[in-house]
C-alpha positions as CSV (number, residue, x, y, z in Angstrom):
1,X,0.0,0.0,0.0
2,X,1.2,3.6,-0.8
3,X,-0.5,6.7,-0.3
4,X,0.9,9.9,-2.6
5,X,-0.4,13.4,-1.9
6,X,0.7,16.0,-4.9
7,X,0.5,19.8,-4.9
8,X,1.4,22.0,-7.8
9,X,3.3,25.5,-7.1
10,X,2.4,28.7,-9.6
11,X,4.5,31.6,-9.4
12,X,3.9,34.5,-12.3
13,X,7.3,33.6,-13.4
14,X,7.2,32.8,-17.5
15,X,9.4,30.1,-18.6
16,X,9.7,31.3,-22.9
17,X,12.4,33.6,-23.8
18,X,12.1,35.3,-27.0
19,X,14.6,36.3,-29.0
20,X,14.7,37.7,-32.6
21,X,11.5,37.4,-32.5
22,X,11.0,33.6,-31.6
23,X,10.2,32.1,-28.8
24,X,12.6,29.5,-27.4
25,X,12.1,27.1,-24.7
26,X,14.0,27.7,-21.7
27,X,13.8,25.3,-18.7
28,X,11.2,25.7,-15.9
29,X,12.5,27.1,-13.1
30,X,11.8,26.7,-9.4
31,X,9.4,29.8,-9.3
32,X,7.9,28.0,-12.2
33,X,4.6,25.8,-12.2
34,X,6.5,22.0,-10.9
35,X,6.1,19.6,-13.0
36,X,8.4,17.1,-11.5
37,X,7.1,14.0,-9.6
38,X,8.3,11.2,-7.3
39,X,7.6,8.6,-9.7
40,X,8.9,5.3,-7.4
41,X,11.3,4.2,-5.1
42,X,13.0,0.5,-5.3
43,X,13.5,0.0,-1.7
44,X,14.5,-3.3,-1.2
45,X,17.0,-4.2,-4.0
46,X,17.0,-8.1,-4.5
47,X,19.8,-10.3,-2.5
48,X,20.8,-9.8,0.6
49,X,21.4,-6.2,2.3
50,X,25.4,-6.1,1.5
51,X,27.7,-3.5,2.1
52,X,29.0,-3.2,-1.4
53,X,28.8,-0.1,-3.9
54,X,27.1,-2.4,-6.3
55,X,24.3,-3.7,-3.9
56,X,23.8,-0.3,-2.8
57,X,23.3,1.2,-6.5
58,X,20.5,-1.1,-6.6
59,X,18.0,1.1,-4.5
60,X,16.9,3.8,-5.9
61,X,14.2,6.1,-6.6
62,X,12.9,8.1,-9.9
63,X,11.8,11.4,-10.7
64,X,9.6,12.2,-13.5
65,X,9.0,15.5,-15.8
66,X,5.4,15.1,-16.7
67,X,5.3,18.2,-18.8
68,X,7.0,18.5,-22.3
69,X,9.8,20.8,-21.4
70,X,12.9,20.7,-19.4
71,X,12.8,21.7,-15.8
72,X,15.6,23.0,-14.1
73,X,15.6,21.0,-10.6
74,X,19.1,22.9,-9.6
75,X,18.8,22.4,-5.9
76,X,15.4,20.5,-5.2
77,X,15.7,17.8,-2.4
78,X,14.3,14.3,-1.9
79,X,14.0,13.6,1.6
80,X,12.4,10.4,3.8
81,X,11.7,9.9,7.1
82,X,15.0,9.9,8.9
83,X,16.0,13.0,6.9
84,X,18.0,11.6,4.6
85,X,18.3,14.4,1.7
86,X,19.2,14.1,-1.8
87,X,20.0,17.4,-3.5
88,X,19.8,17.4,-7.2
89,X,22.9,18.8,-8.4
90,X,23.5,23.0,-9.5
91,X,22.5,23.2,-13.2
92,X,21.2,19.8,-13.4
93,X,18.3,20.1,-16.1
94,X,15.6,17.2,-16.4
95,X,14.0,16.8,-20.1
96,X,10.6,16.9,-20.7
97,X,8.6,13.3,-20.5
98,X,12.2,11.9,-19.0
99,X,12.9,10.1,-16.1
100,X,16.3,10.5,-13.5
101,X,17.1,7.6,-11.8
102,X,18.8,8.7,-8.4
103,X,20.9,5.8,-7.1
104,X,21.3,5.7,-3.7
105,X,25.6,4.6,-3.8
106,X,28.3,6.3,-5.8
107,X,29.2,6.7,-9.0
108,X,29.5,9.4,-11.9
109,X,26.6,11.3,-12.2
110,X,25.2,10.8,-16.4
111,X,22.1,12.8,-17.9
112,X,19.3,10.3,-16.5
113,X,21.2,8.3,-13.5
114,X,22.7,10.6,-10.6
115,X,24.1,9.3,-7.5
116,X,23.3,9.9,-4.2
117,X,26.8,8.8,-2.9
118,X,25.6,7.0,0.3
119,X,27.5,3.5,1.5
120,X,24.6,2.2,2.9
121,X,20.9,1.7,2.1
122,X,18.6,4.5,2.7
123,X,15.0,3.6,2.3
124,X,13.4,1.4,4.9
125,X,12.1,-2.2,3.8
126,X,9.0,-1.9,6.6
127,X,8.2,1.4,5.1
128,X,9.2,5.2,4.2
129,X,8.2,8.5,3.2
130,X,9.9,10.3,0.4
131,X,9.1,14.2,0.1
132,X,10.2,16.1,-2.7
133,X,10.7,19.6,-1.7
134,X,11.6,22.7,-3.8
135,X,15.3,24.8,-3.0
136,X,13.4,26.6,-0.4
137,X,12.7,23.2,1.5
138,X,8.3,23.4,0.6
139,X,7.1,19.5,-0.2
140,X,4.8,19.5,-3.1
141,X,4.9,15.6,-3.6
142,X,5.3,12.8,-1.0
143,X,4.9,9.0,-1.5
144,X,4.9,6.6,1.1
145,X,4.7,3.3,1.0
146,X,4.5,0.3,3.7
147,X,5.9,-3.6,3.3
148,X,4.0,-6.0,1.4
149,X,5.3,-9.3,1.1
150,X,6.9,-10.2,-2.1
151,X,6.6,-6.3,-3.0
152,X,10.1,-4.8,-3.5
153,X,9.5,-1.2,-4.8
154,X,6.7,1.0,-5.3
155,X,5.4,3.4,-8.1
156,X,4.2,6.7,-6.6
């Protein structure tokens, strides 16, 4: 079972540029209408719970644009329970109807995979929280989810 509560932030802020007389696309900003969503969260990677890079790298949780532009996500966080918080990297640009994979171990960061850079799980198995919060620390998407045998992640 998961429950997911979402709220949407407006500002006035206009996200098209124009110049010479055409309008360009530029990437939502965080004064912007969000349009970024927790998306799910693998929570207990298959195997055993090992301390290894690799093992860790294989809990996660995904973020997704639902709009067709890029949003700039420069310094929202992904938080859980404990407090845990993920901060998406300073110019870090998600493309419209695209996924990120955030991986909870280390490696180097690619367009859709980033790394967390934790060396150990995060994510409870018996159950979590995960708020999404803008730079200025406001949640506008949660999902939490509770253990269910033979369940190993959760879409949000």
């Amino acid at each position: 079972m998961f429950v997911r509560r979402f709220r949407t932030l407006f500002s006035a802020a206009t996200a098209a540029v124009v110049l010479a007389g055409t309008a360009v696309l530029a990437p939502l900003t965080a004064d912007a209408a969000i349009t970024a969503v927790l998306s799910g969260i693998q929570y207990d990677p298959p195997g055993a719970d090992v301390r290894t890079n690799a093992q860790i790298n294989n809990e996660f949780f995904t973020v997704r644009n639902i709009s067709t532009r890029p949003i700039n996500l420069s310094g929202f966080r992904v938080a859980d329970v404990a407090n845990h918080v993920f901060v998406f990297p300073r110019g870090y640009v998600l493309p419209g109807r695209s996924t990120v994979i955030v991986r909870t171990g280390k490696n180097r960061n690619r367009a859709l995979t980033l790394y967390w850079n934790q060396s150990w799980y995060v994510w409870n198995n018996t159950g979590d929280t995960a708020r999404f919060q803008t730079p200025a620390g406001k949640t506008f998407d949660t999902c939490t989810y509770k253990a269910v045998t033979g369940r190993s992640r959760v879409g949000c």
